[in-house]
C-alpha positions as CSV (number, residue, x, y, z in Angstrom):
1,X,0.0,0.0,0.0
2,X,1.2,3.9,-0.9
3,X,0.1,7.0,-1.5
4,X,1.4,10.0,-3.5
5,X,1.5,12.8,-1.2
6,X,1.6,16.5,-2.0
7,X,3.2,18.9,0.7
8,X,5.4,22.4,0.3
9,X,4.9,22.3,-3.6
10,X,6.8,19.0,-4.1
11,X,5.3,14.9,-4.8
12,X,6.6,12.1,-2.3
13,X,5.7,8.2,-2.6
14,X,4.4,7.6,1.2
15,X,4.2,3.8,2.1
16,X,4.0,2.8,6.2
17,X,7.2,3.2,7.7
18,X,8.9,5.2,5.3
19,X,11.1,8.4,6.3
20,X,10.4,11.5,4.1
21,X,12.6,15.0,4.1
22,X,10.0,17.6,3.6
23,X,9.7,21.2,3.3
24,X,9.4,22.9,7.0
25,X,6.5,21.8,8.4
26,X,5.5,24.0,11.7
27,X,5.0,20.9,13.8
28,X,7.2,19.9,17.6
29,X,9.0,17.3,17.4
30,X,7.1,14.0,18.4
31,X,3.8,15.7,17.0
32,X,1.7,14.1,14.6
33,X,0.5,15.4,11.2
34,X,-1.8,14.8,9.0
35,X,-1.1,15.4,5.2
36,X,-4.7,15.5,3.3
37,X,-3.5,16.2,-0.5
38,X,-3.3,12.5,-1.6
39,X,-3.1,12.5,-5.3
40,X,-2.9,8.5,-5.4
41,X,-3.6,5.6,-3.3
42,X,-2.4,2.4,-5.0
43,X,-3.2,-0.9,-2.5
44,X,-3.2,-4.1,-4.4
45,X,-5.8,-3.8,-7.0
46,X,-7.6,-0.8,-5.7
47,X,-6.1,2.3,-7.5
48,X,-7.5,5.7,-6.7
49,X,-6.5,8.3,-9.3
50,X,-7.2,11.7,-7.5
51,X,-9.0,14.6,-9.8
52,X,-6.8,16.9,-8.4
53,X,-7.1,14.7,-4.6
54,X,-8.6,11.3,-3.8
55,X,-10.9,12.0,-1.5
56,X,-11.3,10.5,2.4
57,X,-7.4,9.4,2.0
58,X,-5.4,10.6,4.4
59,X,-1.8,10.1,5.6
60,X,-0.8,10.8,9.3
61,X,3.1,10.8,9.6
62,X,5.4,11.5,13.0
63,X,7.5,14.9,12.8
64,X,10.9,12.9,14.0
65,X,13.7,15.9,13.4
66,X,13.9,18.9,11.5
67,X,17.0,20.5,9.6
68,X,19.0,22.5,7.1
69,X,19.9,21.3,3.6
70,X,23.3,21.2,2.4
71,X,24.3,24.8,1.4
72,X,24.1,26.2,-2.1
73,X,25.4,28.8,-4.1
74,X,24.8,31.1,-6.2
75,X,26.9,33.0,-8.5
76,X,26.6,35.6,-10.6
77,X,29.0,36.5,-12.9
78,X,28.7,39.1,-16.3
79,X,31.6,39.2,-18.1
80,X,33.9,42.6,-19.0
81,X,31.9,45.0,-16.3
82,X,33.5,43.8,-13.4
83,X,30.2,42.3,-11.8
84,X,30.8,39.4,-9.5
85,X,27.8,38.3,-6.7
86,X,27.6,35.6,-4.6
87,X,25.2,34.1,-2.4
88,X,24.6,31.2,-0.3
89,X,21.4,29.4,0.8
90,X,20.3,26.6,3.1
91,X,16.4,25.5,2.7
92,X,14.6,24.3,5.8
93,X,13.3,20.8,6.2
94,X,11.2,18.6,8.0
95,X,12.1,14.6,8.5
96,X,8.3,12.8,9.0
97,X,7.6,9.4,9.7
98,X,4.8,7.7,7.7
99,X,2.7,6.1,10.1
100,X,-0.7,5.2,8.8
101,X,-1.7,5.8,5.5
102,X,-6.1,5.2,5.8
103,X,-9.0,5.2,3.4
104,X,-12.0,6.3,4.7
């Protein structure tokens, strides 16, 4: 059994069990959350195909850590005017444990 979940703008494959990184979620540590835009729930034979969400699915995960991504630059650079920038960024995330995934 999974589900395709939509949270912060991005797509994750949620199955029981399954640790996900994603986008900071404003949530304690040890809390549980509840992420409601399913777009899929696949469990054997039954396939639900959301128009844009699958109604009454629901997946609750457990908020186990939050954390900042590796850090990325950016550079810009034009050539013969003497224009140099640079700039660093670290996004914010959120580790969640899938827990139940249910079909109402």
């Amino acid at each position: 059994m999974f589900a395709i979940v939509e949270t912060g703008g991005y797509q994750y494959r949620a199955e029981q069990g399954t640790l996900l990184s994603v986008p900071k979620i404003d949530a304690e540590v040890g809390t549980t959350v509840q992420l409601d835009r399913v777009l899929l729930y696949a469990n054997g034979h039954d396939l639900r195909v959301g128009k844009p969400t699958v109604p009454g699915v629901t997946v609750r995960a457990e908020v186990v850590a939050h954390g900042r991504s590796d850090k990325i630059v950016v550079f810009k650079f034009r050539k013969r005017e003497s224009f140099k920038r640079t700039k660093g960024h670290r996004q914010q995330f959120t580790r969640v444990r899938v827990t139940e995934i249910s079909a109402g």
